[in-house]
C-alpha positions as CSV (number, residue, x, y, z in Angstrom):
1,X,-41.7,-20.6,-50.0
2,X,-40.9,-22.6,-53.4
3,X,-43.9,-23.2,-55.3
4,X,-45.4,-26.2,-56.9
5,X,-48.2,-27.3,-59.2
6,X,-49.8,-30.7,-59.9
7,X,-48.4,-31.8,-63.4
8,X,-52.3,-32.0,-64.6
9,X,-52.1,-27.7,-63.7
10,X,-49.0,-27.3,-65.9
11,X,-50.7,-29.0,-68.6
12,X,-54.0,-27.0,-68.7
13,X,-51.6,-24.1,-68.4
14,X,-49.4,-25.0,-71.3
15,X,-52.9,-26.0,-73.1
16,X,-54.2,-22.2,-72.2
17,X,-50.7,-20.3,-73.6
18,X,-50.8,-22.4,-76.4
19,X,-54.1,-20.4,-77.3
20,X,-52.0,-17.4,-77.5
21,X,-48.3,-18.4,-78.4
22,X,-47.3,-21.1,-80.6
23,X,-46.3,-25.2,-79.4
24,X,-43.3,-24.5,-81.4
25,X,-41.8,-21.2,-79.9
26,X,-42.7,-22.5,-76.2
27,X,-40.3,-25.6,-77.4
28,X,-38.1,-23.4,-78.5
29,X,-37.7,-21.3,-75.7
30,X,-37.3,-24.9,-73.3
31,X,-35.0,-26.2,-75.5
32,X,-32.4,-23.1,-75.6
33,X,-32.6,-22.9,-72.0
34,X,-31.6,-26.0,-71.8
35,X,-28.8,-25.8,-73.9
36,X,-27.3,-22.8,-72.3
37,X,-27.3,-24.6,-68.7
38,X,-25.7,-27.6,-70.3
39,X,-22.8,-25.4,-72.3
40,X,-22.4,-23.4,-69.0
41,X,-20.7,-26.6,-68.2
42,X,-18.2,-26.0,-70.9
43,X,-18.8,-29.2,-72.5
44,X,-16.8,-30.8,-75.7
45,X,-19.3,-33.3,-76.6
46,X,-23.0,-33.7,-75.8
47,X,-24.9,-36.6,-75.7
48,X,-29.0,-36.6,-76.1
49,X,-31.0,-39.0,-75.2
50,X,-34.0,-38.8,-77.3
51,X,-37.7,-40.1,-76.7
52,X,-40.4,-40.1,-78.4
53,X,-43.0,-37.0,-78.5
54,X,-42.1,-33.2,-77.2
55,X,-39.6,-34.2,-74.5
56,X,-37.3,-35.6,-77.1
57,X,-37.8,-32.5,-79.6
58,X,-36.6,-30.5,-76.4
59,X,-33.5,-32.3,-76.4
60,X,-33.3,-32.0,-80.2
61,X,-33.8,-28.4,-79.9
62,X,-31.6,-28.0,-77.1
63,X,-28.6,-29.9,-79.2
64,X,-29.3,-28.1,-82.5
65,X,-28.7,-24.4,-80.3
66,X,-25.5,-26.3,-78.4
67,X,-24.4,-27.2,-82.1
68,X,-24.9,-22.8,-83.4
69,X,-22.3,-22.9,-80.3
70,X,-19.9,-24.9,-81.7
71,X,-20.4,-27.8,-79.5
72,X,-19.9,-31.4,-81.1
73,X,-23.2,-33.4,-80.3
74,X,-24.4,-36.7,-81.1
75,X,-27.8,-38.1,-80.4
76,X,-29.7,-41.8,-79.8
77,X,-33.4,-41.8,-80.8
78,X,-34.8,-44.5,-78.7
79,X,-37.4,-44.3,-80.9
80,X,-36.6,-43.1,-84.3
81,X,-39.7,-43.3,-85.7
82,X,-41.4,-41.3,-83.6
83,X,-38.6,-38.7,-83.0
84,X,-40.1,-35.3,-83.2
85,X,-39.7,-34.0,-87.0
86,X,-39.6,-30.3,-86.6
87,X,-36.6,-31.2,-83.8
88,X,-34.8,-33.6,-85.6
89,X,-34.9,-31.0,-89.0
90,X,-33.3,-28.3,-87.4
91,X,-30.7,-30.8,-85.0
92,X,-29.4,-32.3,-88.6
93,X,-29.1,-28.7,-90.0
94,X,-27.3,-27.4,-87.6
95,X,-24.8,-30.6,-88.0
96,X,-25.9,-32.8,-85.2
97,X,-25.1,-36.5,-85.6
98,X,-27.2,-39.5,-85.3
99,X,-25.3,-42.5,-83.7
100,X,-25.9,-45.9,-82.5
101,X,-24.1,-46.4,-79.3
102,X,-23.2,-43.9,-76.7
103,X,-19.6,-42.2,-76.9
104,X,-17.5,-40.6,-75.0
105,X,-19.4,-37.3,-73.9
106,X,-18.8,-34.7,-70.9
107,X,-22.9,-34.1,-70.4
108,X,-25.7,-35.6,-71.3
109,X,-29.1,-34.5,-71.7
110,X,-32.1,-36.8,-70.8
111,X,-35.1,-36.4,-73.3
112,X,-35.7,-39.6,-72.5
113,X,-39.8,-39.0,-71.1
114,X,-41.7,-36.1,-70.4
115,X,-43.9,-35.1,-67.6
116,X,-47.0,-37.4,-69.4
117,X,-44.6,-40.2,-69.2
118,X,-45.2,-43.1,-66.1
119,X,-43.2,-46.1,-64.9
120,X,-39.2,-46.6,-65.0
121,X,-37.1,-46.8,-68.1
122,X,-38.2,-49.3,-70.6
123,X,-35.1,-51.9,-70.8
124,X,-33.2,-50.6,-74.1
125,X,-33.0,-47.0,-72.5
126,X,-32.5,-48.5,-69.0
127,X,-29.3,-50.6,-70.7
128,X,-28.4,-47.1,-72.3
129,X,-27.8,-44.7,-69.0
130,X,-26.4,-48.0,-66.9
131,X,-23.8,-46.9,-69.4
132,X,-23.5,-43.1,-69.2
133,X,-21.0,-42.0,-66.9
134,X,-20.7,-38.0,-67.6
135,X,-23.2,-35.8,-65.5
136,X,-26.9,-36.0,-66.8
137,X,-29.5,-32.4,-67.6
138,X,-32.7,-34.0,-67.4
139,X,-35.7,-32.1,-69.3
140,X,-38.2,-31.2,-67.6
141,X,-37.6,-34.7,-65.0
142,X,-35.2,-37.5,-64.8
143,X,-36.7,-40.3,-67.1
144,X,-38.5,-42.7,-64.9
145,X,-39.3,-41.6,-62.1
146,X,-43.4,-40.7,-61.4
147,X,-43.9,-36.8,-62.1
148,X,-46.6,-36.7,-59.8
149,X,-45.2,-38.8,-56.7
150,X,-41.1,-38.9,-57.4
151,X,-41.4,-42.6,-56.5
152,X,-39.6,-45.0,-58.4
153,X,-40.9,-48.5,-59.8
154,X,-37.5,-49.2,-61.2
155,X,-34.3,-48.1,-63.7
156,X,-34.4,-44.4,-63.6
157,X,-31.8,-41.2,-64.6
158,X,-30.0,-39.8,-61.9
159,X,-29.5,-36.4,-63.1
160,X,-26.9,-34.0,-61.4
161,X,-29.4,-30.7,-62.8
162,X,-32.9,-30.5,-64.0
163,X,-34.0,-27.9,-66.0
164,X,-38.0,-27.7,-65.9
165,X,-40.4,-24.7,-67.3
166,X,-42.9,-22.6,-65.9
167,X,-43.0,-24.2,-62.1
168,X,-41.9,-26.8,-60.0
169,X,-44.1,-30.2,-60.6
170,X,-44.4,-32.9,-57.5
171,X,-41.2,-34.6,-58.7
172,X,-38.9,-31.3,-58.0
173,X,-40.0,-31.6,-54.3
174,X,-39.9,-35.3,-53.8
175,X,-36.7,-36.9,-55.7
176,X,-32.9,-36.5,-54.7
177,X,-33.2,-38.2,-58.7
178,X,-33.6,-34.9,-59.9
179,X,-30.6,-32.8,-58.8
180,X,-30.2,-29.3,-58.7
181,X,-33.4,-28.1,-60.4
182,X,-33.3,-24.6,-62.5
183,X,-36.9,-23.1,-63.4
184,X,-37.0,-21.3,-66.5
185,X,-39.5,-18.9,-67.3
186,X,-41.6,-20.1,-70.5
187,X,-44.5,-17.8,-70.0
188,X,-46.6,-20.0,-68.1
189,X,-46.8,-18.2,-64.9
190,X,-49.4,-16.3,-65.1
191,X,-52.0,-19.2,-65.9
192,X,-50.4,-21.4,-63.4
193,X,-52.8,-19.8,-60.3
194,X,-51.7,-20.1,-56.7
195,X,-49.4,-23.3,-56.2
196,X,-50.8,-26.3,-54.4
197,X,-48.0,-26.7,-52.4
198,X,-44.8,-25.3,-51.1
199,X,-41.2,-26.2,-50.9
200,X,-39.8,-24.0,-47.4
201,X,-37.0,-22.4,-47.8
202,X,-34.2,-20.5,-45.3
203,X,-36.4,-17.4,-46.1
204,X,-39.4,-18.8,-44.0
205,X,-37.6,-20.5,-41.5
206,X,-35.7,-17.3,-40.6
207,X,-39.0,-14.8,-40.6
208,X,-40.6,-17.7,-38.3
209,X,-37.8,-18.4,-35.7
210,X,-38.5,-16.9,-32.7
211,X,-35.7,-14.2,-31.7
212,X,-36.3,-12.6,-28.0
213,X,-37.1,-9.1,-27.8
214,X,-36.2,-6.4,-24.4
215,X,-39.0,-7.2,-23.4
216,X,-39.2,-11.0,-23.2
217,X,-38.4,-13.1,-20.5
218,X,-38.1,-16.7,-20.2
219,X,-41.6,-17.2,-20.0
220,X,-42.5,-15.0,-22.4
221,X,-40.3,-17.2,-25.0
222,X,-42.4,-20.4,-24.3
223,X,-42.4,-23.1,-22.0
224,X,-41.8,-26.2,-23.5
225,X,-42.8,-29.6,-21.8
226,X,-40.7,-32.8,-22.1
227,X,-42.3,-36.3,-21.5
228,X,-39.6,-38.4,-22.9
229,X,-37.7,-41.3,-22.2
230,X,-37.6,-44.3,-19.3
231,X,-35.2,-46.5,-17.7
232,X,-34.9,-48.5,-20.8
233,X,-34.2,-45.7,-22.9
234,X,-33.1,-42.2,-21.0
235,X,-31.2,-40.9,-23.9
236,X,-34.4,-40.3,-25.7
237,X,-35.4,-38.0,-22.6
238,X,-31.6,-36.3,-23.0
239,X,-32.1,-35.8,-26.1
240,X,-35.7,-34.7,-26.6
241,X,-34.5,-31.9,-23.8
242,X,-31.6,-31.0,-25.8
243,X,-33.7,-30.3,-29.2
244,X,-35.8,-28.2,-26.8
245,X,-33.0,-26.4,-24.9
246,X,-30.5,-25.5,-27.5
247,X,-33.9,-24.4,-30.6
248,X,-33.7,-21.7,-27.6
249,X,-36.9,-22.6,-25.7
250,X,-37.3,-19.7,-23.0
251,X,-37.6,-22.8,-20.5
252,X,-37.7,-26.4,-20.5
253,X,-39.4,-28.5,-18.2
254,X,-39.3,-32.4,-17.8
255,X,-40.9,-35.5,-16.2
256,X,-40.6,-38.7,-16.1
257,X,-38.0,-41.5,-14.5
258,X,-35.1,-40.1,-16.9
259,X,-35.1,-37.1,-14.6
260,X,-31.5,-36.9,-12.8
261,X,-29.6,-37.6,-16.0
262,X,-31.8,-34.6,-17.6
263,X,-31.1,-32.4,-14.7
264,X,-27.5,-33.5,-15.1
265,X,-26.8,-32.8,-18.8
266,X,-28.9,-29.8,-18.5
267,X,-28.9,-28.2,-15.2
268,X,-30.9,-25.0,-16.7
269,X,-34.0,-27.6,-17.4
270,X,-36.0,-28.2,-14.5
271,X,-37.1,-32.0,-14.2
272,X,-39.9,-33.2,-11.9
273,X,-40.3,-37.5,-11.2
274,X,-43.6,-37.3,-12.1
275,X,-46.0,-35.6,-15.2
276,X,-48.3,-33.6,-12.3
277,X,-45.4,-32.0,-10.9
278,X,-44.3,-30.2,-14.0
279,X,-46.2,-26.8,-13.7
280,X,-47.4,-25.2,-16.6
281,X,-45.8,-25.1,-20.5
282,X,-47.3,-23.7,-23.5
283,X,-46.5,-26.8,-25.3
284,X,-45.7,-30.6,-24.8
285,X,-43.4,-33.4,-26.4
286,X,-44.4,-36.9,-25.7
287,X,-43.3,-40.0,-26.5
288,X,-39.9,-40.7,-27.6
289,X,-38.6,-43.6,-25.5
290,X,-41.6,-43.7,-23.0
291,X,-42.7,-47.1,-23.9
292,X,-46.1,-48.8,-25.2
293,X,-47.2,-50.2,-21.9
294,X,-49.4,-48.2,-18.8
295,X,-46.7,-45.8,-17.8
296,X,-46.5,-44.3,-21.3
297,X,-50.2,-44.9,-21.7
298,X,-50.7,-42.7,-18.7
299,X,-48.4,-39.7,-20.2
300,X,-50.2,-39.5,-23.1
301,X,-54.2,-39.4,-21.1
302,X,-52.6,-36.4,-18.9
303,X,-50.7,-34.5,-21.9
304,X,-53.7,-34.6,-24.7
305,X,-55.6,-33.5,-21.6
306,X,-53.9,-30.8,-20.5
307,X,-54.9,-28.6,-23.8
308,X,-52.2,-27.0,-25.1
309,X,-50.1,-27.9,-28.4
310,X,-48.6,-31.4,-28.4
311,X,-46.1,-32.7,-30.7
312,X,-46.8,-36.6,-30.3
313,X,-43.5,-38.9,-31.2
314,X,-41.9,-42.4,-31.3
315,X,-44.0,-44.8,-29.1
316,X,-46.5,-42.0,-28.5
317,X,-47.8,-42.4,-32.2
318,X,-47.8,-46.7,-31.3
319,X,-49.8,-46.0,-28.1
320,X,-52.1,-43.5,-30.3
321,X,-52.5,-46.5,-32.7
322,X,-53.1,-49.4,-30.0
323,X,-55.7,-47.4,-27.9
324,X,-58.1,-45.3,-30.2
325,X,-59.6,-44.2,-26.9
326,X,-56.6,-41.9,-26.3
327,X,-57.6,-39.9,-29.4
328,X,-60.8,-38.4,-27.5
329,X,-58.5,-37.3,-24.4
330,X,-57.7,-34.6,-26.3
331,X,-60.0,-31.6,-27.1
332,X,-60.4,-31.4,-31.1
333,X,-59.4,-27.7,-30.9
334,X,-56.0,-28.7,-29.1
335,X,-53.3,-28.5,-32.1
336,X,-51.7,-31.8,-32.2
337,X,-48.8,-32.2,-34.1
338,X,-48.0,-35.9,-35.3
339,X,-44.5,-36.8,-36.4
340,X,-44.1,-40.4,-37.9
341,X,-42.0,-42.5,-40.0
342,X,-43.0,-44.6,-42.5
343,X,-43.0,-47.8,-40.5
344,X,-44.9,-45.1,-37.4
345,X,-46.6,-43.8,-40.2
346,X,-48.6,-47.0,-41.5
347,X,-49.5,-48.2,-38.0
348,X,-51.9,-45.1,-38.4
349,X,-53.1,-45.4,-42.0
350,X,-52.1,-46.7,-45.2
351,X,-48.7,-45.0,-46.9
352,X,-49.0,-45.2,-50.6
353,X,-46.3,-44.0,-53.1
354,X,-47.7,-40.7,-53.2
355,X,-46.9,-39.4,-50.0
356,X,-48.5,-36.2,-49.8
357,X,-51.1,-37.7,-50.6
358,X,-51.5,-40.3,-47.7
359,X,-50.2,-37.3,-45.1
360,X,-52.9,-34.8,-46.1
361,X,-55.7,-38.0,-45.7
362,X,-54.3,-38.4,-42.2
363,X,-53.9,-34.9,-41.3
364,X,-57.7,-34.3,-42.8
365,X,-58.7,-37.4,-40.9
366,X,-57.4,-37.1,-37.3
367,X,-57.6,-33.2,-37.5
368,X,-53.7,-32.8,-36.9
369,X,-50.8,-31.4,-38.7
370,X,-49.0,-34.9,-39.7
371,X,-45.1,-34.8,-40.6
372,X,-44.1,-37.5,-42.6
373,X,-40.2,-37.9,-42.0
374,X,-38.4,-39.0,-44.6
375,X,-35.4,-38.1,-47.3
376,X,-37.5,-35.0,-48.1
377,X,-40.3,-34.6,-45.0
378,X,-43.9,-33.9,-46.0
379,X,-45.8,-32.0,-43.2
380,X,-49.6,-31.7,-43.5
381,X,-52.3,-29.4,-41.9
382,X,-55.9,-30.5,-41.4
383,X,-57.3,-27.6,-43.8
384,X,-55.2,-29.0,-47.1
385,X,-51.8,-26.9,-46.6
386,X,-48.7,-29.6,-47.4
387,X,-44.7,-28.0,-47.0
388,X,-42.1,-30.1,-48.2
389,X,-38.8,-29.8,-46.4
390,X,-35.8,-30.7,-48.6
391,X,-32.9,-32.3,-47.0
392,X,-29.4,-31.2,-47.9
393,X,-28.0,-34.4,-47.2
394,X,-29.2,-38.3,-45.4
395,X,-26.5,-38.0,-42.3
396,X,-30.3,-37.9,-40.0
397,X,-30.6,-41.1,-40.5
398,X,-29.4,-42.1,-37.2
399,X,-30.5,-43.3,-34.0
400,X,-31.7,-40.6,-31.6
401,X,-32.2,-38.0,-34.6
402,X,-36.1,-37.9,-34.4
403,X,-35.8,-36.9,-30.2
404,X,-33.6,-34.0,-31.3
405,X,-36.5,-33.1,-34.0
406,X,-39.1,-33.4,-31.6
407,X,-37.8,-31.2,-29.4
408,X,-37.0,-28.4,-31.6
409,X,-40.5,-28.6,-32.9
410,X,-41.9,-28.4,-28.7
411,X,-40.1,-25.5,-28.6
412,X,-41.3,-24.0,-31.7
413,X,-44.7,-25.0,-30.6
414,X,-44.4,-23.0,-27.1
415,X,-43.2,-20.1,-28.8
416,X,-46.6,-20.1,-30.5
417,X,-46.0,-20.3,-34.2
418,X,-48.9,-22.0,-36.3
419,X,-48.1,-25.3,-35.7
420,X,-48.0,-26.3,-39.3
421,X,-45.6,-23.7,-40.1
422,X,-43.2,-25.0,-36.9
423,X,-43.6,-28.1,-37.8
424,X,-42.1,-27.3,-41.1
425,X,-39.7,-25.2,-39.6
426,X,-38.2,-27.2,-37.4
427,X,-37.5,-30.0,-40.2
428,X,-35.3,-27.3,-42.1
429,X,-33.9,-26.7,-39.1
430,X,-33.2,-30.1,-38.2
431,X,-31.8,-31.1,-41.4
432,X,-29.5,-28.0,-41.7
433,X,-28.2,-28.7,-38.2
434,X,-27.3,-32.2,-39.5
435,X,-25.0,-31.7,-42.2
436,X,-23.4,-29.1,-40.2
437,X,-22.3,-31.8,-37.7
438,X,-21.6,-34.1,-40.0
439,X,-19.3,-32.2,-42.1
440,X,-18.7,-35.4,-44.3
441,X,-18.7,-38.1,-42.1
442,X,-21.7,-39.7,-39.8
443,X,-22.8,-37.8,-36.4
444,X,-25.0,-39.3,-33.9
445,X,-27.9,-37.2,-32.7
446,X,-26.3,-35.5,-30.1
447,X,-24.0,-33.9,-32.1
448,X,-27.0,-32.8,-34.4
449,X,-28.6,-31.0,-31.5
450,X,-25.0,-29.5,-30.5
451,X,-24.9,-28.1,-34.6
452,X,-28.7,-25.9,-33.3
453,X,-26.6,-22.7,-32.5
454,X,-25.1,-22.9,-35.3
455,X,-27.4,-23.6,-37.6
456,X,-29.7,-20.7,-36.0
457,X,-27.2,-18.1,-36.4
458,X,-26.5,-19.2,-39.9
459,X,-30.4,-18.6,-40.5
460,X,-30.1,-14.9,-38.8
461,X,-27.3,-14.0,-40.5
């Protein structure tokens, strides 16, 4: 797992080097690697964009190293008096011009604001990259968007690659503004401590997935539980049970009134009409499609009594929000496994802009592992531990494509992984299997549950 660090623990880190290795060499170092990412792109020209203060000497830096390389490379200070001298010295020595307007360039490199900087572009720089058209290498983070949250209160760079120094911040977990991002090592790592939070890679996801051993049977595997669906909506029964079925649950059981057409598309699923007639699973899914009146009211009393993991979904988190009383059906030591969107999300509590933030004040406050869906999905443990899945692409964002999710994640859950850590999983796996069936174009969910083998093998492999 990817680390990060709060910007204020990068600072105090930079602040404890500096003790020990000049400001000046640890800008020096920053600014070649970023010059060596940018002329990997074999570049003619280079454009900086240059603020005020240390981000802009970076880019300074950066250009006067890109210019030792032959490299034509003209700069904008934003702010020229208060462009950083010792950058600007060596930029003009090594030949760098100063110009007005932007030019034609084949990259440019945003020094626009540094990690202290907060709140979108100011209008003059927002005017300048409206104009820039060549791919953007932003230092340290695209200019504009919050370094502690990745939200956006306006104009903002969209960089294609975003070189940063020592560790990951915030931003490099929760923007598709910053690109690829490239770490470079600066010396910091050592006074940067254990992150606070983790990016999950294909690495975790592939030691976690449970593979059967000679030994295992179907029971063995997990049992997962389905209470889905209704007569208004049965597809979100068919394809909760699917997300179940093909994450390679040992067996999948389901109740409720979507039962034939379950038993239908899945024959190996056994289906029961009603929740008492399901015999035991090691975990349950409830809620996608079962409705906000008594009937799914009733699903959700038996399944938070029944005191085994639960991933609660859909109209399960509105019937958790209309009727407080349900929360006490369940045994506190039940893990409960909440899976919201934003709109889901704020029926329970408040979503600010930083969204770890508000999912690790849920997760603390209802004593449940809360993931927040979203372009990049936050999930959240009771005892502070935050993952943040990054999505390889936005084709999820279809009808039907939170069933499939919550029935990987039941499946997951009856295999008996730590519940935070499925939950986690079974977003990467979700998100993987959704590109892979979209290959370019949309696919609706049922296609993204058809992509799980494929997407499990390509974690095995």
């Amino acid at each position: 797992m990817r680390g990060v660090w709060t910007t204020d623990r990068v600072k105090a880190a930079e602040q404890k080097l500096f003790q020990t290795v000049p400001e000046s060499t640890l800008m020096r170092r920053a600014a070649f690697g970023v010059a060596v990412c940018a002329a990997e792109l074999r570049p003619r020209k280079v454009l900086l964009l240059v603020g005020a203060g240390n981000n802009g000497g970076d880019a300074l830096w950066a250009g006067a190293f890109l210019r030792r390389r032959g490299i034509a490379v003209d700069a904008i200070l934003l702010k020229p008096e208060r462009a950083h001298a010792a950058g600007l010295a060596a930029y003009r020595r090594a030949g760098g011009r100063i110009v007005a307007e932007p030019g034609p360039a084949d990259v440019v490199i945003d020094g626009i604001v540094g990690i202290s900087g907060k709140g979108a572009l100011r209008p003059d720089a927002a005017k300048l990259v409206e104009r820039i058209t060549a791919p953007i290498i932003a230092v340290d983070l695209p200019s504009g968007v919050d370094p502690d949250t990745g939200a956006e209160d306006g104009p903002c760079v969209d960089a294609a690659i975003t070189v940063t120094f020592g560790g990951r911040k915030p931003v490099h977990a929760l923007s598709p503004r910053c690109g690829e991002v490239r770490v470079l090592d600066i010396g910091l790592g050592a006074a940067l401590g254990e992150p606070d939070f983790g990016i999950i890679d294909r690495q975790d996801v592939a030691g976690a997935w449970p593979v059967p051993g000679p030994d295992d049977d179907k029971y063995t595997q997990g049992v997962t539980g389905i209470a889905a669906g209704s007569a208004t909506y049965p597809g979100a029964a068919v394809l909760s049970a699917s997300g179940a079925v093909l994450a390679t649950s040992g067996l999948v059981r389901y109740a409720g009134t979507a039962a034939e057409i379950v038993g239908q598309r899945w024959p190996e699923v056994v289906v029961s009409g009603a929740i008492e007639d399901a015999g035991r699973v090691q975990a349950w899914v409830v809620g996608p499609g079962v409705g906000t009146g008594g009937a799914g009211r009733e699903l959700m009393e038996y399944v938070l009594g029944v005191g085994v993991p639960v991933c609660v979904d859909a109209d399960g988190i509105t019937l958790l929000s209309q009727h407080p009383a349900l929360w006490d059906r369940r045994d506190p030591d039940t893990p409960l496994v909440l899976t919201p969107h934003d709109r889901e999300f704020a029926r329970l509590a408040p979503l600010g802009k930083d969204r770890v933030a508000s999912a690790k004040s849920l997760a603390r406050r209802v004593n449940a592992v809360v993931l927040l869906k979203g372009y990049n999905t936050i999930v959240a443990a009771p005892d502070g531990r935050v993952l943040v899945n990054q999505a390889p692409s936005a084709w999820l964002a279809t009808a039907g494509s939170g069933d499939v999710l919550s029935g990987i994640l039941g499946a997951l859950l009856a295999a008996g992984i730590d519940p935070w850590l499925a939950a986690g999983c079974a977003a990467y796996a979700h998100a993987h299997a959704g590109t892979y069936a979209a290959s370019g174009a949309p696919a609706p969910a049922s296609a993204i549950a058809g992509a799980l083998p494929e997407t499990i093998r390509w974690l095995r492999d």
